[in-house]
ROLUMDREN-291225 format. One line per 8 residues: number of its first residue (from 0); for each residue x, y, z of N, C-alpha, C, O. Coordinates in nm, 2 decimals. Each point is the difference from the previous one (the first is absolute). Layout:
% residues N
NUM = X/Y/Z/X/Y/Z/X/Y/Z/X/Y/Z ~ ...
END
This chain:
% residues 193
0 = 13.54/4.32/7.07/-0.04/0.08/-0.12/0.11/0.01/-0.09/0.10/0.07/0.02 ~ -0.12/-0.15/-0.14/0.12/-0.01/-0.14/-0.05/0.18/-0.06/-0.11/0.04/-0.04 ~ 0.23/0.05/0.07/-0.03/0.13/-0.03/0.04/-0.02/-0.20/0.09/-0.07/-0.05 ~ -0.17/0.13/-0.02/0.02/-0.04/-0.14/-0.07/0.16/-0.11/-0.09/0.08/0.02 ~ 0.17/-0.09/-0.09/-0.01/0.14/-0.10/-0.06/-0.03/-0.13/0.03/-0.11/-0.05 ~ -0.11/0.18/0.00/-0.07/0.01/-0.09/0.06/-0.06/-0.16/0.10/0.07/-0.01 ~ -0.11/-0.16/-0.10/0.07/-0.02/-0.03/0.01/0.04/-0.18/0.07/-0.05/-0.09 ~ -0.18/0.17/0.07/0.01/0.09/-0.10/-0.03/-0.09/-0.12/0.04/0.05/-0.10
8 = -0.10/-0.19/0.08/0.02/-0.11/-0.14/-0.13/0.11/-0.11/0.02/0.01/-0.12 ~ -0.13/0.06/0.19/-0.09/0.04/-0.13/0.12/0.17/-0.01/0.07/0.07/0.07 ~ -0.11/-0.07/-0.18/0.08/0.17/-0.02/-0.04/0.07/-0.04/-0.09/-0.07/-0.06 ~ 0.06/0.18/0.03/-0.07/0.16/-0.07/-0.05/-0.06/-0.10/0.05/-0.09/-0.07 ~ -0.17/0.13/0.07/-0.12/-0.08/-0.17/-0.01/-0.12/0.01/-0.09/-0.05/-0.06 ~ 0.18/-0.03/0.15/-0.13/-0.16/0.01/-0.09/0.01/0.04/-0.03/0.07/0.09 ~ -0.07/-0.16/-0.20/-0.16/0.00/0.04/0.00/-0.11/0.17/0.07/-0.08/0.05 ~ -0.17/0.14/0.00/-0.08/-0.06/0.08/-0.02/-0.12/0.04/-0.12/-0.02/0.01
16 = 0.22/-0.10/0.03/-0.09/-0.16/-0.02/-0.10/0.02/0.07/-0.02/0.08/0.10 ~ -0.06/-0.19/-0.16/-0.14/0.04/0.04/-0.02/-0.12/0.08/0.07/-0.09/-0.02 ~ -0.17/0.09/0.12/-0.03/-0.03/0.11/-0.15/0.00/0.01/-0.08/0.08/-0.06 ~ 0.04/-0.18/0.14/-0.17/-0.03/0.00/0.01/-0.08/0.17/0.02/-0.11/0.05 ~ -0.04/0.19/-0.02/0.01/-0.05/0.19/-0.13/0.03/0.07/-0.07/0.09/-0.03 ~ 0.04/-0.18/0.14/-0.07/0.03/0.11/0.02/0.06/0.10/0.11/0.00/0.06 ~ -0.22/0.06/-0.01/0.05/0.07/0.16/-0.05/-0.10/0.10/-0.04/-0.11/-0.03 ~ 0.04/0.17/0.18/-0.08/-0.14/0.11/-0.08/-0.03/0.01/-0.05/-0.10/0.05
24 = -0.06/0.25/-0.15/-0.15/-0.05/0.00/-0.06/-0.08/-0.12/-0.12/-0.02/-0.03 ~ 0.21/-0.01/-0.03/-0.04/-0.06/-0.15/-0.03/0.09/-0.12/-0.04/-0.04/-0.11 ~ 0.08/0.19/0.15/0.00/0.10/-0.14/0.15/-0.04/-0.11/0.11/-0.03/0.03 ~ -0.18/0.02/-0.14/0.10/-0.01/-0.09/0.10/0.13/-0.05/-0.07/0.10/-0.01 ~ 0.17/-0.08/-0.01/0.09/0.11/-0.05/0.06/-0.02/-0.14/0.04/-0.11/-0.03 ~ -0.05/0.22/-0.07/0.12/-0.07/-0.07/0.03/0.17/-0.06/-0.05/0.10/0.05 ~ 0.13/-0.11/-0.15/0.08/0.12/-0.07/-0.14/0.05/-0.10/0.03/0.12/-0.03 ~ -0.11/-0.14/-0.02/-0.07/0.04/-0.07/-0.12/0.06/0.10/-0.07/0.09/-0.04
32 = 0.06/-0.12/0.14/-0.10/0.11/0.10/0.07/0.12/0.03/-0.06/0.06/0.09 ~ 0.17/0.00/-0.13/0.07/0.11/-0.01/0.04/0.06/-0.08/0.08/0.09/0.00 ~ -0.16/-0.17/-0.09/0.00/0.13/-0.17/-0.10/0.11/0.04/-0.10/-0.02/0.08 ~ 0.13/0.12/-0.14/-0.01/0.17/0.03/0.08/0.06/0.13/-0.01/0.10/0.07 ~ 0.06/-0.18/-0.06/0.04/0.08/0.15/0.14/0.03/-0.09/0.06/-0.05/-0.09 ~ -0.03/0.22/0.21/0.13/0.10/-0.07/0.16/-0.13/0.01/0.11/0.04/-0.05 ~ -0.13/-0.16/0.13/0.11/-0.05/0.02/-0.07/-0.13/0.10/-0.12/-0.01/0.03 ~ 0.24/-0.07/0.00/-0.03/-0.13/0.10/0.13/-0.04/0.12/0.12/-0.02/-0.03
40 = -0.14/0.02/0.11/0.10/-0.03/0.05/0.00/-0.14/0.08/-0.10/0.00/0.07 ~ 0.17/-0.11/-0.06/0.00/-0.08/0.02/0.11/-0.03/0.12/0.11/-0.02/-0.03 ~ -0.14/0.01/0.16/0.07/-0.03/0.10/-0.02/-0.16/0.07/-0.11/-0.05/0.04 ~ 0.25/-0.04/-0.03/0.00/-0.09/0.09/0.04/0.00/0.15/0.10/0.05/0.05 ~ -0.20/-0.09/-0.01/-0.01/0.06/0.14/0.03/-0.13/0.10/0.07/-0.10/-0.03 ~ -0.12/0.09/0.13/-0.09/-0.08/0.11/0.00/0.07/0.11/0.02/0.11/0.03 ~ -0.05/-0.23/0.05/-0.07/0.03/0.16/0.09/0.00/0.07/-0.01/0.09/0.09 ~ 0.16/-0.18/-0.08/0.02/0.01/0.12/0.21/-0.01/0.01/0.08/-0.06/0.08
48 = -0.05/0.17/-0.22/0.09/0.09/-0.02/0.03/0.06/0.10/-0.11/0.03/0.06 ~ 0.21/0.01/0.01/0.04/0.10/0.05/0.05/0.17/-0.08/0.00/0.11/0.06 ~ 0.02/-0.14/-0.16/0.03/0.09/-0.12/-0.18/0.08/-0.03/-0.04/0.11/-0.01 ~ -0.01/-0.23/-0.01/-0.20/0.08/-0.06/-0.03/0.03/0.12/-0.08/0.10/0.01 ~ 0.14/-0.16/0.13/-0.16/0.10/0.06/0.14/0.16/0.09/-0.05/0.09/0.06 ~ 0.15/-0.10/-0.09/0.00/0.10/0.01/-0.01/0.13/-0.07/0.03/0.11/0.04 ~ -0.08/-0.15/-0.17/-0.04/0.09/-0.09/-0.18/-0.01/-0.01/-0.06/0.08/-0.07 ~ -0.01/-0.19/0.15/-0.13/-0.05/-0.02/-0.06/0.18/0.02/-0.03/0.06/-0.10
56 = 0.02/-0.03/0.17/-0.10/0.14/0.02/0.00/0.11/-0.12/-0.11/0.02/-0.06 ~ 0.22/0.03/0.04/0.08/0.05/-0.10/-0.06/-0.01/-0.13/-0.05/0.08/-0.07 ~ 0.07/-0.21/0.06/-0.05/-0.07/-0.14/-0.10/-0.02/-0.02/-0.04/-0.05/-0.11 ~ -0.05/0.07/0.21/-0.14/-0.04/-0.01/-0.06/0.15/-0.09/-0.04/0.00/-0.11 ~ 0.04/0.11/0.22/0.00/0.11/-0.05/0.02/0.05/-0.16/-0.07/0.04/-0.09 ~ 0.25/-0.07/0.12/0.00/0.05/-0.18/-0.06/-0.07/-0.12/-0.03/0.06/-0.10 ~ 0.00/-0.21/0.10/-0.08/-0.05/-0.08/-0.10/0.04/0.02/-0.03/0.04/-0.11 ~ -0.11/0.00/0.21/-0.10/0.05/-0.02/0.01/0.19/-0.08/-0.04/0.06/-0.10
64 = 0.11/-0.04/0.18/0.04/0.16/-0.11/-0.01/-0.02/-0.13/-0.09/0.04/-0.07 ~ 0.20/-0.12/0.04/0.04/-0.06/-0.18/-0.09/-0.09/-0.05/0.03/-0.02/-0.12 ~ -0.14/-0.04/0.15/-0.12/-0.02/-0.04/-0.10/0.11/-0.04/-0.08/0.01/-0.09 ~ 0.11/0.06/0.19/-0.14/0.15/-0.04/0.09/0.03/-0.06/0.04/0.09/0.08 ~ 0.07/-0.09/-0.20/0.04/0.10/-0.08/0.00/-0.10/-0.09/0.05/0.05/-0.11 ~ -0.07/-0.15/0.09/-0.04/-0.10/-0.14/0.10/-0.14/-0.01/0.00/-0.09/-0.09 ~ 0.07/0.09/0.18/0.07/-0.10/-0.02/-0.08/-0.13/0.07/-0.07/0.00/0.10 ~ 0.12/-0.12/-0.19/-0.05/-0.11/0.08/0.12/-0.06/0.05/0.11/0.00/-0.05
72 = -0.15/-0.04/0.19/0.09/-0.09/0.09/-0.06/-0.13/0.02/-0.12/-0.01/0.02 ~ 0.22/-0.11/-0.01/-0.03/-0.11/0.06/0.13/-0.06/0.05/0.10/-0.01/-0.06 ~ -0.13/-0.04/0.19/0.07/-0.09/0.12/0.02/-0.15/-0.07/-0.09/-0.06/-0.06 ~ 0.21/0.00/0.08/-0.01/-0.12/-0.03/0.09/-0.04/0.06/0.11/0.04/-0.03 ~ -0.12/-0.20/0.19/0.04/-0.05/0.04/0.03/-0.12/-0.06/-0.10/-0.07/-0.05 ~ 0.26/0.01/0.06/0.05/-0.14/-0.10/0.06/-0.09/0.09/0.03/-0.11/-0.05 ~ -0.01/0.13/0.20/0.03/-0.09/0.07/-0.05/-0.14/-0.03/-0.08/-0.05/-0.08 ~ 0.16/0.00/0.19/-0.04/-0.16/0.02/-0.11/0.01/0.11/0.06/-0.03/0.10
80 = -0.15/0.04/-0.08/-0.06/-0.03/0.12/-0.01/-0.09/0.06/-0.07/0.02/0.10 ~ 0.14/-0.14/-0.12/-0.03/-0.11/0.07/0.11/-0.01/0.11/0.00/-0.03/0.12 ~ 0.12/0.10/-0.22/0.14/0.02/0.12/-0.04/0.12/0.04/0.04/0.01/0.12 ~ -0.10/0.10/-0.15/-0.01/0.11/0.08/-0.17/0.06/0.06/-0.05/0.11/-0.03 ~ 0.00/-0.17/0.07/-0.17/0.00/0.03/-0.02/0.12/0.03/-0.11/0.04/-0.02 ~ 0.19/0.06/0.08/-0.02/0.12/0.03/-0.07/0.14/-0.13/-0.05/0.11/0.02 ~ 0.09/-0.21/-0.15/-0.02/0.11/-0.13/-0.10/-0.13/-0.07/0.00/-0.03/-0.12 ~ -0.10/-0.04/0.23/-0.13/-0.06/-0.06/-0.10/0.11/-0.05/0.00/0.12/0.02
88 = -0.10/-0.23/-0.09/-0.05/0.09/-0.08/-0.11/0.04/0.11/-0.08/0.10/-0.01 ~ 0.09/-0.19/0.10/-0.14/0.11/0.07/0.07/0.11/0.10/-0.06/0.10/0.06 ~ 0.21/-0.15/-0.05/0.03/0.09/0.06/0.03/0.16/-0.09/-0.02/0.12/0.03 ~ 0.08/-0.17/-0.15/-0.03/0.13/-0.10/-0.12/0.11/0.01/0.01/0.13/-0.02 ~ -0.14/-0.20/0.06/-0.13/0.08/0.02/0.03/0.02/0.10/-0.02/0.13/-0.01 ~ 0.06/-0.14/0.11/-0.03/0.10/0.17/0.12/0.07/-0.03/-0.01/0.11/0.03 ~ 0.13/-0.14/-0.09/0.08/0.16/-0.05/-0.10/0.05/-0.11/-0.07/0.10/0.05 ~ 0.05/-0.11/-0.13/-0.05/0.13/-0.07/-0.09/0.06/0.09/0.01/0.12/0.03
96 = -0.09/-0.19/0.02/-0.11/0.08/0.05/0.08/0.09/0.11/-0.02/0.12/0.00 ~ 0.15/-0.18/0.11/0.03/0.09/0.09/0.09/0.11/-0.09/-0.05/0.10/0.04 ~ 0.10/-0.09/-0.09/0.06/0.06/-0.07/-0.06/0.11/-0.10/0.05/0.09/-0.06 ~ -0.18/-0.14/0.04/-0.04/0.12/-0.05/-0.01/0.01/-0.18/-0.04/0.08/-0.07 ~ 0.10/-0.21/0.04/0.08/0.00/-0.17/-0.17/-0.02/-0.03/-0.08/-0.08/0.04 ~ 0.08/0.22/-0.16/-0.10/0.02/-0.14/0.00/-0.07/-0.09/-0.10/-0.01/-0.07 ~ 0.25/-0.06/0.07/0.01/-0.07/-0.16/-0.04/-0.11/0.02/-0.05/-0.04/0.11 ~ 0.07/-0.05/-0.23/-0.05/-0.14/-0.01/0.17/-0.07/0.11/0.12/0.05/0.00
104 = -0.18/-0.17/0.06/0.11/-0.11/0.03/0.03/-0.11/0.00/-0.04/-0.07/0.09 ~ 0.12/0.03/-0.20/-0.05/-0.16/-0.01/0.16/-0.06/-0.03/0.10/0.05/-0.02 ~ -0.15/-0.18/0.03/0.03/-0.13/0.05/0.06/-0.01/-0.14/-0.08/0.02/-0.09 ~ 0.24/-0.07/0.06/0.08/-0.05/-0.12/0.01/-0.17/0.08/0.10/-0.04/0.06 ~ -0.16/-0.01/-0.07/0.02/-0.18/0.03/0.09/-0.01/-0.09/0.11/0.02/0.06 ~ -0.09/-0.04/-0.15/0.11/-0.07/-0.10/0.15/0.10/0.01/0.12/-0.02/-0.04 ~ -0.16/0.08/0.10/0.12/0.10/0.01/0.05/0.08/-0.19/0.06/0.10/0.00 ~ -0.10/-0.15/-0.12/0.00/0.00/-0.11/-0.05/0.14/-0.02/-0.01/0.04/-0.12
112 = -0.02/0.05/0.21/-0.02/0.14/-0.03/0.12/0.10/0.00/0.05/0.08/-0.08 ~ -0.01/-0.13/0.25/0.12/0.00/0.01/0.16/0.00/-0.04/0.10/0.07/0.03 ~ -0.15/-0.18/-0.12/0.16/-0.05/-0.10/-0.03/0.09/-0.11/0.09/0.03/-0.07 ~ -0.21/0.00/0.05/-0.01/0.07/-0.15/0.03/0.12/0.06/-0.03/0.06/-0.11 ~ 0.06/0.04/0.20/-0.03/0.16/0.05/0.15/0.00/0.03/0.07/0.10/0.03 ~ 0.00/-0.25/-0.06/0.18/0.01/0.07/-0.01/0.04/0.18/0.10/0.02/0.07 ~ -0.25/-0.01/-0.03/-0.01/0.03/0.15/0.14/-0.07/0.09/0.02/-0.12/0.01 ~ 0.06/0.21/0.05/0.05/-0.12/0.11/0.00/0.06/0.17/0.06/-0.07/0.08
120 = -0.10/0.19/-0.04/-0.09/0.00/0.10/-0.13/0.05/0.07/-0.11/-0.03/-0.04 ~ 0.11/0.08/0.11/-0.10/0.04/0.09/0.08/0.12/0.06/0.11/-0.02/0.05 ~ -0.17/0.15/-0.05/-0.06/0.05/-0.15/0.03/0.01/-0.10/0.11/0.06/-0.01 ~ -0.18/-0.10/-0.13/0.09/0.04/-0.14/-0.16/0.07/-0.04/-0.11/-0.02/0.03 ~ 0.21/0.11/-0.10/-0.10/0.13/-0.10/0.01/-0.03/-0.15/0.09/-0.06/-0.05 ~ -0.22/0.12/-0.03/0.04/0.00/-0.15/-0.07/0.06/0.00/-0.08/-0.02/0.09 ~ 0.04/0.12/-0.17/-0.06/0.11/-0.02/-0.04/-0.02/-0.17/0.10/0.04/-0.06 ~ -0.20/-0.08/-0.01/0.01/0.02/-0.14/-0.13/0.15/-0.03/-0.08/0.05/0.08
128 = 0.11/0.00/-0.24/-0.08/0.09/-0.05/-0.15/-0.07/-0.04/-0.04/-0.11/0.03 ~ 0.00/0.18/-0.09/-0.18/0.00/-0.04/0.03/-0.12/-0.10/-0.07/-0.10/0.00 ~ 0.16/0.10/-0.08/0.02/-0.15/-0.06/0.07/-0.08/0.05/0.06/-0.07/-0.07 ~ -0.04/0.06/0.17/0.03/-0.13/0.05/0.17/-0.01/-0.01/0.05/-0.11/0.01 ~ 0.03/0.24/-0.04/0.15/-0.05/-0.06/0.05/0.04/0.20/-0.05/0.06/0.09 ~ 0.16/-0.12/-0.11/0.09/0.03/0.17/0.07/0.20/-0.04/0.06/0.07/-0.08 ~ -0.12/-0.06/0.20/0.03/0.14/0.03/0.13/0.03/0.11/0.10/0.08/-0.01 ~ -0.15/-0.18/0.10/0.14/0.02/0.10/-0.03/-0.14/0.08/-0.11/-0.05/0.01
136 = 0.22/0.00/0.04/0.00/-0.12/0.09/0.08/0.09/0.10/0.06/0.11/-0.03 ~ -0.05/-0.17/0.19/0.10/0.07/0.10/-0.08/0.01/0.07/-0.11/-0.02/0.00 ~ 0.20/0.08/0.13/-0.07/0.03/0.15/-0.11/0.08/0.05/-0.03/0.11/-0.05 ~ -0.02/-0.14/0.12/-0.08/0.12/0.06/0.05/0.16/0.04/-0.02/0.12/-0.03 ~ 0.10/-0.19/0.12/0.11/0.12/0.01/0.12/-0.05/0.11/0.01/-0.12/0.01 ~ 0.05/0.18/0.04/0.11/-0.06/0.02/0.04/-0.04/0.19/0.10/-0.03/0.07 ~ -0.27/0.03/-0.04/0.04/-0.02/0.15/0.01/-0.15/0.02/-0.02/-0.08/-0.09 ~ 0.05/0.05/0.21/0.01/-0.20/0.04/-0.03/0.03/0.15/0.03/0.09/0.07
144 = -0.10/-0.21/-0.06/0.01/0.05/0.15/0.14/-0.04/0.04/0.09/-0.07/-0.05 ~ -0.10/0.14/0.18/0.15/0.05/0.05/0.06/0.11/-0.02/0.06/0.07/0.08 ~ -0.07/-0.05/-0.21/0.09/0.11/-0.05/-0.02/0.18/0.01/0.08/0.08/-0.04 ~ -0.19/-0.06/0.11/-0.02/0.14/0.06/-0.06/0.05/-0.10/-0.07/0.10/0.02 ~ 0.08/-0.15/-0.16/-0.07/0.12/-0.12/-0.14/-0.02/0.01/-0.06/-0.11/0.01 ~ 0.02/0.26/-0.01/-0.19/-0.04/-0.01/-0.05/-0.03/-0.14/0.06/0.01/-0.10 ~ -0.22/-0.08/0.14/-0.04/-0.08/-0.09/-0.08/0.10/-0.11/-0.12/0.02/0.01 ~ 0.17/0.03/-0.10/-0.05/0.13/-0.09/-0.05/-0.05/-0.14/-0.05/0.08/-0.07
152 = 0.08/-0.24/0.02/-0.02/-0.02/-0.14/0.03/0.10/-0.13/-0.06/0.01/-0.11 ~ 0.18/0.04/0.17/0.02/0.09/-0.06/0.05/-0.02/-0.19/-0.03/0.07/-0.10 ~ 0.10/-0.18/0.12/0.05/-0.06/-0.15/-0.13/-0.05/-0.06/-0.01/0.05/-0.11 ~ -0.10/-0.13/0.14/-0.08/-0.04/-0.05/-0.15/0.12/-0.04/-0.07/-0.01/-0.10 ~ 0.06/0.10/0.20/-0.05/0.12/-0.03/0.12/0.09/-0.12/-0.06/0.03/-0.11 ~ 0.13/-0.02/0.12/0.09/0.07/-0.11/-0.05/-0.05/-0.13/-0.03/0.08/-0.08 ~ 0.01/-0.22/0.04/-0.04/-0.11/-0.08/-0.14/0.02/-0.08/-0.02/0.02/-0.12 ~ -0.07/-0.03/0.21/-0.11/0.02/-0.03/-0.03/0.14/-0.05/-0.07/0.03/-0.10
160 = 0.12/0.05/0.18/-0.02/0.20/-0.01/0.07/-0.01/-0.17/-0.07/0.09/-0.06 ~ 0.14/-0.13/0.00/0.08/-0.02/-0.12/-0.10/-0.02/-0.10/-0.02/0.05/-0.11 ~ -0.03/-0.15/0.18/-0.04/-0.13/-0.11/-0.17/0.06/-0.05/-0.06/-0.02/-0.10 ~ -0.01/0.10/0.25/-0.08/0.09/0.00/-0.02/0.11/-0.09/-0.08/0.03/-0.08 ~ 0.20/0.02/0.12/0.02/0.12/-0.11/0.07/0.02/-0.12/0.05/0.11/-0.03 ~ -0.04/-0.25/-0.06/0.03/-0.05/-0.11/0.19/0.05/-0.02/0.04/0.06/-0.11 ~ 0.03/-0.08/0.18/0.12/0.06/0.03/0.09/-0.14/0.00/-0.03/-0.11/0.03 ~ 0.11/0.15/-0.06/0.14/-0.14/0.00/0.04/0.00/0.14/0.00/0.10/0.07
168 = 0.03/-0.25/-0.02/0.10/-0.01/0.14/0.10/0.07/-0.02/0.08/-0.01/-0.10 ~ -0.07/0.11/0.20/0.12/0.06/-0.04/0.12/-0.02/0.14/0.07/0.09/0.03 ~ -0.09/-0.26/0.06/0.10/-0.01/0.07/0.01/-0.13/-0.02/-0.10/-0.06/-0.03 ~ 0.21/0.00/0.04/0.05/-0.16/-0.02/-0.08/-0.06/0.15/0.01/0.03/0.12 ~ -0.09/-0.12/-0.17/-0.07/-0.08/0.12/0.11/-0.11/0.09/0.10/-0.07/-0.04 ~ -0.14/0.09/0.13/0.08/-0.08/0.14/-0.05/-0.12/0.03/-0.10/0.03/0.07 ~ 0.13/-0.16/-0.08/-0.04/-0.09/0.02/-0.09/-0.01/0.16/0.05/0.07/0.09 ~ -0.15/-0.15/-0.08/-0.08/-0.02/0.08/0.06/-0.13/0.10/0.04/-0.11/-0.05
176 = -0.04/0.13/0.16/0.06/-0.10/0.10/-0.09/0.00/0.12/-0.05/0.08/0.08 ~ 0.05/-0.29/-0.11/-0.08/-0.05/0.12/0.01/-0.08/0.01/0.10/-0.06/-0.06 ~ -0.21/-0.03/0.16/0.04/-0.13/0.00/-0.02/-0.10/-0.15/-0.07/0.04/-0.10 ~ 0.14/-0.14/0.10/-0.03/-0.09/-0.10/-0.05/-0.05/-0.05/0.02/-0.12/0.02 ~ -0.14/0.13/-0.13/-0.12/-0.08/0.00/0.03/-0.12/0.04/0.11/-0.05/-0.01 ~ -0.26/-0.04/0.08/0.07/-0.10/0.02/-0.05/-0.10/-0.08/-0.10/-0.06/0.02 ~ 0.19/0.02/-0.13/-0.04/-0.15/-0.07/0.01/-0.12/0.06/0.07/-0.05/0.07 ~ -0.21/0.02/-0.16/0.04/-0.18/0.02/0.06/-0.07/-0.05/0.00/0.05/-0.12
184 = 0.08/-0.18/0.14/0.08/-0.10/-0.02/-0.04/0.01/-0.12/-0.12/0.00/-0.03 ~ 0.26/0.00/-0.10/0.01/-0.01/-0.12/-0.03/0.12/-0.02/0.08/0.03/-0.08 ~ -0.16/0.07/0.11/-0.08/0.12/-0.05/0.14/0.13/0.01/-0.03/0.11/-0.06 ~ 0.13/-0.11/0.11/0.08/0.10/-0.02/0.00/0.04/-0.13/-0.01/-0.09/-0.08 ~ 0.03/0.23/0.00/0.02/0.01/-0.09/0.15/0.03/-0.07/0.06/0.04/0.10 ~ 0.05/-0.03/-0.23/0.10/-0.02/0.02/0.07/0.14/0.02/0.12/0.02/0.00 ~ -0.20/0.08/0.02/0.03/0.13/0.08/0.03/0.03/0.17/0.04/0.09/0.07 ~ -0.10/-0.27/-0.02/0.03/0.00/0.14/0.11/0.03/0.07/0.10/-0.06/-0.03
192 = -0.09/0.13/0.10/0.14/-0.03/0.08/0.12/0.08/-0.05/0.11/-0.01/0.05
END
């Protein structure tokens, strides 16, 4: 597992790149099915992180919470699947479904969602407002497995509770650390590494 930190490329007020993805069942996604909602949050995830699933329970939870309070969420895995079959797309459906995830989950084949979000691991967060500008990028919160801290999403709850109650960040966000997305050959972007 290449351990790798969040690499901050969108900043406060970048708009949204936009995105039009599938999930395993053939539902389409994109950024315009999340107009009216109070905010969006956009997480790269997958299946078979050691970083996501020790936050998998956790995170399941607070994104259904932060849905009933108006925010839209969507999951988006950018692996390789062919080097990593464990984060396939049919295997993406028996995680959401065990896992419990509300949100949409879909499948970046081109990885081009990816390079546009500056994603570089598993998990990365972005949190944007009701128009679409970046509100906060950074961690969940600050546990890893190993490290004894419980799993509280505390920074990313801090984020939303803000952004909810029309209030400024008022803490410097902490970059998000996981594994490495994993690109395909040629597909690194020049934020890699």
């Amino acid at each position: 597992m290449a351990q790798t930190s969040s690499t901050f490329q969108l900043k406060p007020g970048d708009p949204a790149p936009l995105f039009k993805l599938c999930d395993p069942i053939g539902n389409w996604a994109e950024n315009s099915d999340f107009k009216g909602k109070r905010g969006l949050l956009v997480m790269f995830i997958c299946n078979h992180c050691p970083f996501v699933k020790h936050i998998r329970d956790p995170l399941a939870k607070f994104c259904s919470r932060y849905q009933e309070l108006g925010i839209g969420i969507v999951g988006i895995n950018s692996n390789d699947i062919e080097k990593y079959p464990d984060d396939s797309v049919e295997k993406m459906y028996e995680e959401g479904v065990a896992a419990g995830y509300t949100f949409p989950y879909l499948y970046d084949e081109s990885q081009n969602v990816a390079q546009a979000y500056g994603a570089a691991c598993t998990p990365d967060f972005f949190l944007f407002n009701e128009e679409f500008k970046l509100f906060y990028a950074g961690q969940f919160d600050s546990s890893r497995p190993g490290n004894d801290i419980e799993v509280t999403g505390q920074d990313l709850k801090k984020a939303c509770d803000s952004l909810l109650d029309g209030r400024p960040l008022d803490f410097d966000p902490t970059p998000s650390v996981g594994c490495n997305i994993k690109w395909k050959p040629g597909n690194e972007p020049p934020y890699f590494g």
